[in-house]
FIKOLZA-1660 file (N, C-alpha, C; in steps of 0.1 Angstrom, whole numbers, plus 5000, padded with zeros to 4 digits):
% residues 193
   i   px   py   pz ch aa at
   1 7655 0892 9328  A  X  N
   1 7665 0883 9332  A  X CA
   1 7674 0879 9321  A  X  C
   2 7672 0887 9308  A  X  N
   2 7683 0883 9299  A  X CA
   2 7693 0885 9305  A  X  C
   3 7700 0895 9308  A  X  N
   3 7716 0894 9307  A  X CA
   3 7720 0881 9317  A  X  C
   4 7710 0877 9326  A  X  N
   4 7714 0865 9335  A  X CA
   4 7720 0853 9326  A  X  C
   5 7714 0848 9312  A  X  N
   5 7716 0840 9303  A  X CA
   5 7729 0842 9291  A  X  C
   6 7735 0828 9289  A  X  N
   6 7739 0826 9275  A  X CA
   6 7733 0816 9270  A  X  C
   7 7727 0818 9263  A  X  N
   7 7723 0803 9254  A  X CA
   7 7731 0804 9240  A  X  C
   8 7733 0789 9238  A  X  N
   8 7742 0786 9224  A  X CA
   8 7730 0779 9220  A  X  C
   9 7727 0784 9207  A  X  N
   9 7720 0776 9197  A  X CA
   9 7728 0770 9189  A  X  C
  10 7728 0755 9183  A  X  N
  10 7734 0743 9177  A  X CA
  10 7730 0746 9163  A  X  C
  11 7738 0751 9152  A  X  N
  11 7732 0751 9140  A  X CA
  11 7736 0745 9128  A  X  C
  12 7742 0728 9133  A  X  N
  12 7747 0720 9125  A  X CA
  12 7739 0705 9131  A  X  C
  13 7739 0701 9120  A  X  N
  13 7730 0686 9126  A  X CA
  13 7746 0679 9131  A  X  C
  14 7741 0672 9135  A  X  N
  14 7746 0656 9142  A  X CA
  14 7759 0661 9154  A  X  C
  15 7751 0672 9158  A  X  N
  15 7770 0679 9166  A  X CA
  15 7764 0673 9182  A  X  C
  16 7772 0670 9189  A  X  N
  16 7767 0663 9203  A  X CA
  16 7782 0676 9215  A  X  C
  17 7787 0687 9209  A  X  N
  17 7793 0691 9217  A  X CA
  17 7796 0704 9208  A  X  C
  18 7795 0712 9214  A  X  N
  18 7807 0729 9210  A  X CA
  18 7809 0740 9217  A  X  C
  19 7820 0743 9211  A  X  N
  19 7829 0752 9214  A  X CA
  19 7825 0764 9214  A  X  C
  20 7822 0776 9227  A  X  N
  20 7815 0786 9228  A  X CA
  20 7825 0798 9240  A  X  C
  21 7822 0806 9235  A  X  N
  21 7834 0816 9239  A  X CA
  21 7828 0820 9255  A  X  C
  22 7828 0819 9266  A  X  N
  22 7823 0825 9279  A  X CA
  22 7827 0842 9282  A  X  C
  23 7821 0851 9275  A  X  N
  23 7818 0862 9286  A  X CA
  23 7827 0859 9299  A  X  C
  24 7838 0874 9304  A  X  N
  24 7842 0873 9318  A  X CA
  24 7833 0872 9329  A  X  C
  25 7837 0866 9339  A  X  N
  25 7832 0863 9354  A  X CA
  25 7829 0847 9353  A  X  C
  26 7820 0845 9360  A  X  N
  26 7815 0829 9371  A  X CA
  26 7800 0826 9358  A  X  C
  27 7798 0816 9353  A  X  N
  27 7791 0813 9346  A  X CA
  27 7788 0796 9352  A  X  C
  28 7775 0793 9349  A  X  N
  28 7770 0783 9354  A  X CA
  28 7763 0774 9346  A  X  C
  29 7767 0763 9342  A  X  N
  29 7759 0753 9329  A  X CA
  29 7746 0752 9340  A  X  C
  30 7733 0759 9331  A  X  N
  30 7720 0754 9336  A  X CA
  30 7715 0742 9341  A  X  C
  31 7723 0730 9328  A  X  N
  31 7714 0724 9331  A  X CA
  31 7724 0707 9341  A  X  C
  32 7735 0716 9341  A  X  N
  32 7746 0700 9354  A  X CA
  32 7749 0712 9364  A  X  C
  33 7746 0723 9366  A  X  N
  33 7752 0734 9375  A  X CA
  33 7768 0732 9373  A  X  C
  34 7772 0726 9367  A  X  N
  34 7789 0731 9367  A  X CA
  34 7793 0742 9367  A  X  C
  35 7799 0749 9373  A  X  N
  35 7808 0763 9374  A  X CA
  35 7819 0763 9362  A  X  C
  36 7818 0773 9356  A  X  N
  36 7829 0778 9351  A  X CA
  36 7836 0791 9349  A  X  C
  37 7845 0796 9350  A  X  N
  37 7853 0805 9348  A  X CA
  37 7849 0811 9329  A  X  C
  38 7845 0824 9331  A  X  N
  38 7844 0830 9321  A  X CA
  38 7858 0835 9315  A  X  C
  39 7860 0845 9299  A  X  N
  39 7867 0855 9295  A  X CA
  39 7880 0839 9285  A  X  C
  40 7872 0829 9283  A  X  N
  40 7881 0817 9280  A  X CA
  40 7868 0809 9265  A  X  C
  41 7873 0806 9263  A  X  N
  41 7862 0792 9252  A  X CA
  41 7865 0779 9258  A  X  C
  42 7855 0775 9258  A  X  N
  42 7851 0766 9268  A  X CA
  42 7839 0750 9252  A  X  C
  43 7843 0740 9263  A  X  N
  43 7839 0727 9246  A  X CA
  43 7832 0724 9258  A  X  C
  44 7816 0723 9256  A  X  N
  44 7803 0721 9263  A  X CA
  44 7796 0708 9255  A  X  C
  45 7792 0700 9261  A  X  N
  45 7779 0688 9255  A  X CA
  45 7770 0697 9248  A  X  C
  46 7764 0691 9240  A  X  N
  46 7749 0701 9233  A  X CA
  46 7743 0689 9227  A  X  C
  47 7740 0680 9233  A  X  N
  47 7728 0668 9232  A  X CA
  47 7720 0681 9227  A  X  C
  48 7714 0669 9213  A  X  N
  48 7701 0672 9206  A  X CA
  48 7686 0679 9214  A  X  C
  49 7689 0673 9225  A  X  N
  49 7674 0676 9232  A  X CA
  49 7678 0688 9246  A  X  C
  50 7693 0693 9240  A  X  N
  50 7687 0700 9256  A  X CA
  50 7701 0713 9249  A  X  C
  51 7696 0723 9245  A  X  N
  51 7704 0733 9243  A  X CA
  51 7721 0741 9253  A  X  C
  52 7726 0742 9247  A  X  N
  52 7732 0749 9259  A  X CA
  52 7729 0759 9262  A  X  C
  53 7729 0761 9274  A  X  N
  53 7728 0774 9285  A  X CA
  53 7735 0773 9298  A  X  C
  54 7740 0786 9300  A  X  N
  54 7748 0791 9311  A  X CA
  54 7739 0806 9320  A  X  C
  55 7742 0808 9335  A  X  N
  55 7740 0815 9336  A  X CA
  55 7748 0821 9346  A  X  C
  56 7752 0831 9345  A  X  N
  56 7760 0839 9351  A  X CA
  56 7758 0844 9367  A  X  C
  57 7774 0843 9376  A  X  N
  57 7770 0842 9388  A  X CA
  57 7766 0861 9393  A  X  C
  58 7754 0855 9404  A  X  N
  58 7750 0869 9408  A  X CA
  58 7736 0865 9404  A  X  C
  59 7732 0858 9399  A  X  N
  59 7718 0857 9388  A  X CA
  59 7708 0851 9395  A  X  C
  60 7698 0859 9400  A  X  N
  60 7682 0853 9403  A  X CA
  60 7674 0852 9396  A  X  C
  61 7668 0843 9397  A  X  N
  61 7659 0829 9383  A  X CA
  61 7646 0826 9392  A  X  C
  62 7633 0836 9390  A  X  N
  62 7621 0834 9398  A  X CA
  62 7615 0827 9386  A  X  C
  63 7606 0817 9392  A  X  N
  63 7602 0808 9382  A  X CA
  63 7590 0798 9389  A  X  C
  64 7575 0797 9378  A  X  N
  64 7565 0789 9386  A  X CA
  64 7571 0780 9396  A  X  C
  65 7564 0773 9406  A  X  N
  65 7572 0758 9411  A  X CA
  65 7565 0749 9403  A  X  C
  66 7552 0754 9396  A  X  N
  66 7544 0745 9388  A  X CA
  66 7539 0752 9374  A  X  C
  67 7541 0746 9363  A  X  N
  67 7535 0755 9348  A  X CA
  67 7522 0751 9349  A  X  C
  68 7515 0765 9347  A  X  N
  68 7498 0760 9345  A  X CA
  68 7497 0761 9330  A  X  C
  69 7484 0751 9327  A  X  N
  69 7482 0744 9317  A  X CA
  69 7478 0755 9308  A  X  C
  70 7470 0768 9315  A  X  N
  70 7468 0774 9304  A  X CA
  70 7468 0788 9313  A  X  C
  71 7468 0797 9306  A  X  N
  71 7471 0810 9310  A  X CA
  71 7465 0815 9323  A  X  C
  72 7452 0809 9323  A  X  N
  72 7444 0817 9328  A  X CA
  72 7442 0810 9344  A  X  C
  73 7456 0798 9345  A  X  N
  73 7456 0791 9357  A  X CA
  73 7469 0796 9365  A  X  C
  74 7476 0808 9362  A  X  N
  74 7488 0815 9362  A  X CA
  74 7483 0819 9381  A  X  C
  75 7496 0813 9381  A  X  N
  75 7494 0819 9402  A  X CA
  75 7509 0821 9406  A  X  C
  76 7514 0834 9406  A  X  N
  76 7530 0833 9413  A  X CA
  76 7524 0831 9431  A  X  C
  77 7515 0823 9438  A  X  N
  77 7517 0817 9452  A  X CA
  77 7528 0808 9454  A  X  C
  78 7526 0798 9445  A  X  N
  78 7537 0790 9447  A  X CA
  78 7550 0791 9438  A  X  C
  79 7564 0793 9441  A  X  N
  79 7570 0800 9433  A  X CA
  79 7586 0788 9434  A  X  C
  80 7598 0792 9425  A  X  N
  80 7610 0787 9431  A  X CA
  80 7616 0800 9424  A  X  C
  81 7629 0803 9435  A  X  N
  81 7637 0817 9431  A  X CA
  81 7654 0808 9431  A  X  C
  82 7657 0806 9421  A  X  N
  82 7673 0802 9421  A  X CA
  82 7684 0809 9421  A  X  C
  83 7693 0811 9428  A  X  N
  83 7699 0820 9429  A  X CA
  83 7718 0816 9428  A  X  C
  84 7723 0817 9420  A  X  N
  84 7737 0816 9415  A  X CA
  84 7746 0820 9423  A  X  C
  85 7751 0814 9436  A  X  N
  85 7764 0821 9441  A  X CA
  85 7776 0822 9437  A  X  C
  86 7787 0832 9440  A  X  N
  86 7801 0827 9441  A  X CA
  86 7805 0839 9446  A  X  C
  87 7821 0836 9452  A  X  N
  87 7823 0849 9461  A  X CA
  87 7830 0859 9455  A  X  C
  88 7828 0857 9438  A  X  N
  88 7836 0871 9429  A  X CA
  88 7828 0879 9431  A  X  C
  89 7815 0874 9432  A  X  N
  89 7800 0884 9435  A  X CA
  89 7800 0887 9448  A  X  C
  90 7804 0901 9451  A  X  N
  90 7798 0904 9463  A  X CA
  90 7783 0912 9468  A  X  C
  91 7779 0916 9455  A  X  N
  91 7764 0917 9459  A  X CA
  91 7759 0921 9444  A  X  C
  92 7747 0916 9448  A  X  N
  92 7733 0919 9432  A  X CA
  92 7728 0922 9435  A  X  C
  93 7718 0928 9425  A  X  N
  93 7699 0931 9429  A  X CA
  93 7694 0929 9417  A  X  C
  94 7685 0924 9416  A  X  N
  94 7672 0920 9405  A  X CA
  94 7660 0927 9411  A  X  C
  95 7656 0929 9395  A  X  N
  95 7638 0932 9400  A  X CA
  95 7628 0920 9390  A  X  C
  96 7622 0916 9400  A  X  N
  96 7610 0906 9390  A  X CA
  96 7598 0917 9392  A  X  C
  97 7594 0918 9378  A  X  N
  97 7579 0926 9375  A  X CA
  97 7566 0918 9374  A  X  C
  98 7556 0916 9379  A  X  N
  98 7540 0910 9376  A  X CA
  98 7533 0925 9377  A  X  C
  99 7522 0917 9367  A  X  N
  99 7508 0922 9370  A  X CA
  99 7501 0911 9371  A  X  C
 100 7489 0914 9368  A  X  N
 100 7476 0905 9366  A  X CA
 100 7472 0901 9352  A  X  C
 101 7484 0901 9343  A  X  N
 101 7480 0897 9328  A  X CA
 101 7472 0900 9321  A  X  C
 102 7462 0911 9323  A  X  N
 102 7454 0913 9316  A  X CA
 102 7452 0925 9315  A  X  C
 103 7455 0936 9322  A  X  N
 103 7452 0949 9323  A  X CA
 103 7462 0956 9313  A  X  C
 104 7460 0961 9305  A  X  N
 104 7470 0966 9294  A  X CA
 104 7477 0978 9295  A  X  C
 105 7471 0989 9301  A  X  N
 105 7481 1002 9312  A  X CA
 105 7481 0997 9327  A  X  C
 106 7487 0987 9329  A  X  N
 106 7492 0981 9341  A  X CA
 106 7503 0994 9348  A  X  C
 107 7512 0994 9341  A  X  N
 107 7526 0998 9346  A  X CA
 107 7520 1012 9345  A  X  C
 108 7515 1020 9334  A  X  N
 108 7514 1033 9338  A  X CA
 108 7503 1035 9346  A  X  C
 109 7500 1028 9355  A  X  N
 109 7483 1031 9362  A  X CA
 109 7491 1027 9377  A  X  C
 110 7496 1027 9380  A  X  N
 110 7507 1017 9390  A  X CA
 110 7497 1003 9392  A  X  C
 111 7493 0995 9384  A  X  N
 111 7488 0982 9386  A  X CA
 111 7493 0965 9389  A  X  C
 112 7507 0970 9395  A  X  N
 112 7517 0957 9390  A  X CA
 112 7523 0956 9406  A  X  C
 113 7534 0947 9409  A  X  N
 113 7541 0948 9420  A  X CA
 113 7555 0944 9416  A  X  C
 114 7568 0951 9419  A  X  N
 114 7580 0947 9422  A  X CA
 114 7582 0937 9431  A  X  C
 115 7591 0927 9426  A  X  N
 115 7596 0922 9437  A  X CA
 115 7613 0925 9438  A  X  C
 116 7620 0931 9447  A  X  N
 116 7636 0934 9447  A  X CA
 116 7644 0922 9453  A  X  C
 117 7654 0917 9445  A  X  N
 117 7659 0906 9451  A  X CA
 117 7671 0908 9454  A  X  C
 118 7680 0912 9465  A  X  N
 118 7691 0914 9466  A  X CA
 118 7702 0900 9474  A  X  C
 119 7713 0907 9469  A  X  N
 119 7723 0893 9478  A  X CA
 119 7734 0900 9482  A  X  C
 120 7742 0897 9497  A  X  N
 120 7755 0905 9499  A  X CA
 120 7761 0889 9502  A  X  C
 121 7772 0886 9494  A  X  N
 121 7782 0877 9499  A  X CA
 121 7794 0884 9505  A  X  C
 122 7799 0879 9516  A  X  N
 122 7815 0876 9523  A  X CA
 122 7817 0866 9526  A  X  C
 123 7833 0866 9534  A  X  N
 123 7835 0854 9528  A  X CA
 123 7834 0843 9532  A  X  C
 124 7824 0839 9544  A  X  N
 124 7816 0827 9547  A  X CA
 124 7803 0828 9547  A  X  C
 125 7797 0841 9545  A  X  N
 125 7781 0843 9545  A  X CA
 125 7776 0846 9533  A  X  C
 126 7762 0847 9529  A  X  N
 126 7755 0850 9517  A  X CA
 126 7745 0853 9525  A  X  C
 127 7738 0868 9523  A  X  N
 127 7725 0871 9528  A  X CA
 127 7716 0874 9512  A  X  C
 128 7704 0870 9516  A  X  N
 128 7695 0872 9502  A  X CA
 128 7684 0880 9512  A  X  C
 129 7678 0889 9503  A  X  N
 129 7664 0897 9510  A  X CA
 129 7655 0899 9493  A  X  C
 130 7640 0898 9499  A  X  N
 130 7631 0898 9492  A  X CA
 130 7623 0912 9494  A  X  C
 131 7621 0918 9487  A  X  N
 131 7610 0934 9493  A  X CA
 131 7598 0932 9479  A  X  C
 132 7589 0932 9487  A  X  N
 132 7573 0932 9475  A  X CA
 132 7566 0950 9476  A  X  C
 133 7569 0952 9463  A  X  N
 133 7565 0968 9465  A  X CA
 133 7557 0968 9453  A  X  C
 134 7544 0976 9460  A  X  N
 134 7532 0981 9449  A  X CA
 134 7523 0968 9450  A  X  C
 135 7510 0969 9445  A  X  N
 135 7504 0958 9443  A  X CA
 135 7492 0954 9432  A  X  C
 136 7484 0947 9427  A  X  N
 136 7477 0949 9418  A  X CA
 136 7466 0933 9425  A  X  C
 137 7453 0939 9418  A  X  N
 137 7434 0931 9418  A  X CA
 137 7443 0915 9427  A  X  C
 138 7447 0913 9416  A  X  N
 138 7446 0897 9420  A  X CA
 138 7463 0892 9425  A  X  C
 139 7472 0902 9430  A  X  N
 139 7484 0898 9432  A  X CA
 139 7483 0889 9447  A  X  C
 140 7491 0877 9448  A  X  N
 140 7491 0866 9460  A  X CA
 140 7491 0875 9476  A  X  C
 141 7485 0872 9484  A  X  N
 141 7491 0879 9500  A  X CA
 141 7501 0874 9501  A  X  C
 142 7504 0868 9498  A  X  N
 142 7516 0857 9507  A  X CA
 142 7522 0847 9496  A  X  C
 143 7532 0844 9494  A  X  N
 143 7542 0836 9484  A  X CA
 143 7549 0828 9498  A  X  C
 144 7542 0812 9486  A  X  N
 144 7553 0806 9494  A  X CA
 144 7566 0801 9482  A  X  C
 145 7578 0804 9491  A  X  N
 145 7591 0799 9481  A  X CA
 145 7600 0791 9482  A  X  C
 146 7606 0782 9472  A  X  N
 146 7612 0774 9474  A  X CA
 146 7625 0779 9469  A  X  C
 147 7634 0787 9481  A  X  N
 147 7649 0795 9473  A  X CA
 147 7661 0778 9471  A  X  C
 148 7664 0783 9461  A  X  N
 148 7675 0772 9457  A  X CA
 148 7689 0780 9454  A  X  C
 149 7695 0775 9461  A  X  N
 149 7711 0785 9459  A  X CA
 149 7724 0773 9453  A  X  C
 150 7730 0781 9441  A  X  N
 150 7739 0767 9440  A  X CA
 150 7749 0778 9442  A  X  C
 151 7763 0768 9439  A  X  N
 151 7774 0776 9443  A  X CA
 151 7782 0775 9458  A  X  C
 152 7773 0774 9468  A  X  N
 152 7781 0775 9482  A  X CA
 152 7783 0761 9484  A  X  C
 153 7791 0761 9495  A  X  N
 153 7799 0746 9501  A  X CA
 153 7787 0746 9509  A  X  C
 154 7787 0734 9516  A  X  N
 154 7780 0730 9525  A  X CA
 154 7773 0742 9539  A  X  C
 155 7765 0745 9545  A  X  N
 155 7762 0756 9552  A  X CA
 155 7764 0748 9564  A  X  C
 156 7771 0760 9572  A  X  N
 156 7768 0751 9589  A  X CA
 156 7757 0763 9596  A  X  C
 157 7752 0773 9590  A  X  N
 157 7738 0774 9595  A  X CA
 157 7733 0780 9588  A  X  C
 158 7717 0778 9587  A  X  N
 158 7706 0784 9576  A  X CA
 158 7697 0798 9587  A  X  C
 159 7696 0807 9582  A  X  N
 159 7686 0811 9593  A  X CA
 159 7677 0819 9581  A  X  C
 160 7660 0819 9582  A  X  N
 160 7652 0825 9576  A  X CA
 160 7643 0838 9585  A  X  C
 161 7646 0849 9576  A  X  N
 161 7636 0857 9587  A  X CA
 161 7642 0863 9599  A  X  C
 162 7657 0860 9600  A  X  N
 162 7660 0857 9618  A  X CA
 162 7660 0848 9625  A  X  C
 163 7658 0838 9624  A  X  N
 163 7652 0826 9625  A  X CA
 163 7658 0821 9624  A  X  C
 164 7667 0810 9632  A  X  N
 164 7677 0797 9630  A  X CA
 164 7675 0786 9629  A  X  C
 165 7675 0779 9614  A  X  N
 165 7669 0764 9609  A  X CA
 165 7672 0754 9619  A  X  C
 166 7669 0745 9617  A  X  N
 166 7675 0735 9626  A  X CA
 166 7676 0729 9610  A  X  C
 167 7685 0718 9611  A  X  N
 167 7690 0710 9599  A  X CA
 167 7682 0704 9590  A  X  C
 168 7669 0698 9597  A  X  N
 168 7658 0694 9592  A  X CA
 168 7650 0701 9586  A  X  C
 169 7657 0715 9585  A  X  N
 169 7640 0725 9579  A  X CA
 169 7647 0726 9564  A  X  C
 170 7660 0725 9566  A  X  N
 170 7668 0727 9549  A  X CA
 170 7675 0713 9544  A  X  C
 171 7677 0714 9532  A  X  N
 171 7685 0701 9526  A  X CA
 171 7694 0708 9519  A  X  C
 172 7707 0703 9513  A  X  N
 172 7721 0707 9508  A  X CA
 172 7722 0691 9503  A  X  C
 173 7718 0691 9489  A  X  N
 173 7723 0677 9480  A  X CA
 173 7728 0682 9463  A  X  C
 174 7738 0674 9461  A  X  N
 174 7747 0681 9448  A  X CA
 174 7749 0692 9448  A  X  C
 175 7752 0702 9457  A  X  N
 175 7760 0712 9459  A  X CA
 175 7747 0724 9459  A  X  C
 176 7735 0721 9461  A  X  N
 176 7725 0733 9460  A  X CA
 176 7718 0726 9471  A  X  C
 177 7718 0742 9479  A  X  N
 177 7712 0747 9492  A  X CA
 177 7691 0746 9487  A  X  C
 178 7682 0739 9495  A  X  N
 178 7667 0738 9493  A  X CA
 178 7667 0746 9505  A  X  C
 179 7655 0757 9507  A  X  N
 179 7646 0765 9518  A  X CA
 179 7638 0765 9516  A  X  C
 180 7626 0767 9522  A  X  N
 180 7614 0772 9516  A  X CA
 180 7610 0783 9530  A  X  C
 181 7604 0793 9525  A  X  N
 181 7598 0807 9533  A  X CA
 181 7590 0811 9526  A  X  C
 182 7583 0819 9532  A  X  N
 182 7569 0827 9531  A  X CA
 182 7576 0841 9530  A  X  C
 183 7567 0848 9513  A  X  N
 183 7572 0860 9512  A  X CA
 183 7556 0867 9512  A  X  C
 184 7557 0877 9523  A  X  N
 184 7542 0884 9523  A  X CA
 184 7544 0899 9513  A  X  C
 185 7557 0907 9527  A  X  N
 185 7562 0918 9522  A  X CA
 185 7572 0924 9520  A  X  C
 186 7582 0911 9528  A  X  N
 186 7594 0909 9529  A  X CA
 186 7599 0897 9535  A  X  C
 187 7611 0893 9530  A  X  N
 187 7614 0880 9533  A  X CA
 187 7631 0883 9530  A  X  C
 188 7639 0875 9542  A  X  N
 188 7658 0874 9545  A  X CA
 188 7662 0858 9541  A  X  C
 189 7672 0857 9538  A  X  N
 189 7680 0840 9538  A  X CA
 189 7695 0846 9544  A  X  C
 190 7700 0841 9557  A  X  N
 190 7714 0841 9555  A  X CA
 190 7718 0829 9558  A  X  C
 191 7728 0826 9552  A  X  N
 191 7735 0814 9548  A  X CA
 191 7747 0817 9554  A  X  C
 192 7756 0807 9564  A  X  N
 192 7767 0807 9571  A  X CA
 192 7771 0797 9565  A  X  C
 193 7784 0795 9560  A  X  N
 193 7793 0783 9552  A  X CA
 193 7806 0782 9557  A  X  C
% end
């Protein structure tokens, strides 16, 4: 998921803001979700305690929903997948790789699983799909996920699976879309806005 990132490292004491050149397209401050327009230099905050980073729209960001304490407490079951919209993107695809952490010819033994993450935006919908391919000893049956979308205006319908939310099953606060679905071996999000 590198090319998803810019991070600016701060390499002057007492600086509380700098000036960093944005790469073209839709870029996203990680850490206020502000949108910005790339191919420009752009004067960002960079408080001591929290680096800058951006990440570029089109960008799926799978990630524990919980850090275990030590390695050997590692469970992708419970998971969060964030995903960067905007409508210069009209479609991505990511691959997230696991194994089971310990097998050392994982990949050449086929011991691991893909996960494919795709997105088609137009121009009031966003569909996301999930495909789990291959599998390994201890990989989850079933993932449950909490997809977070920033980027879109408000949705007037969520549907999971095929499935049409009722308003209660999703929330939409500061401009990011909350779901949660179960990924066994495949899993859909379309978003109507």
């Amino acid at each position: 998921f590198g090319q998803s990132f810019l991070v600016t490292p701060v390499t002057q004491a007492e600086v509380t803001e700098i000036a960093l050149n944005l790469p073209d397209g839709v870029w996203f401050d990680y850490w206020s979700k502000a949108k910005r327009e790339g191919g420009q230099e752009v004067l960002v905050d960079a408080p001591l305690a929290q680096m800058p980073v951006h990440v570029q729209a089109w960008s799926f960001l799978p990630m524990l929903a919980e850090a275990p304490m030590h390695l050997d407490d590692y469970s992708s079951q419970d998971i969060v997948i964030e995903y960067y919209a905007d409508n210069s993107v009209q479609s991505a695809v990511s691959t997230w790789y696991e194994d089971d952490g310990v097998t050392p010819d994982s990949l050449s033994n086929p011991q691991y699983q893909r996960v494919v993450m795709s997105a088609e935006q137009r121009s009031n919908t966003l569909s996301l799909r999930y495909d789990v391919v291959g599998t390994y000893s201890t990989a989850p049956a079933q993932r449950k996920v909490e997809q977070v979308i920033y980027g879109l205006p408000k949705p007037t319908k969520v549907s999971v699976d095929g499935q049409v939310l009722s308003s209660s099953q999703w929330r939409y606060t500061n401009g990011a879309l909350n779901v949660t679905l179960s990924l066994k071996t495949a899993a859909s999000v379309l978003v109507a806005f």
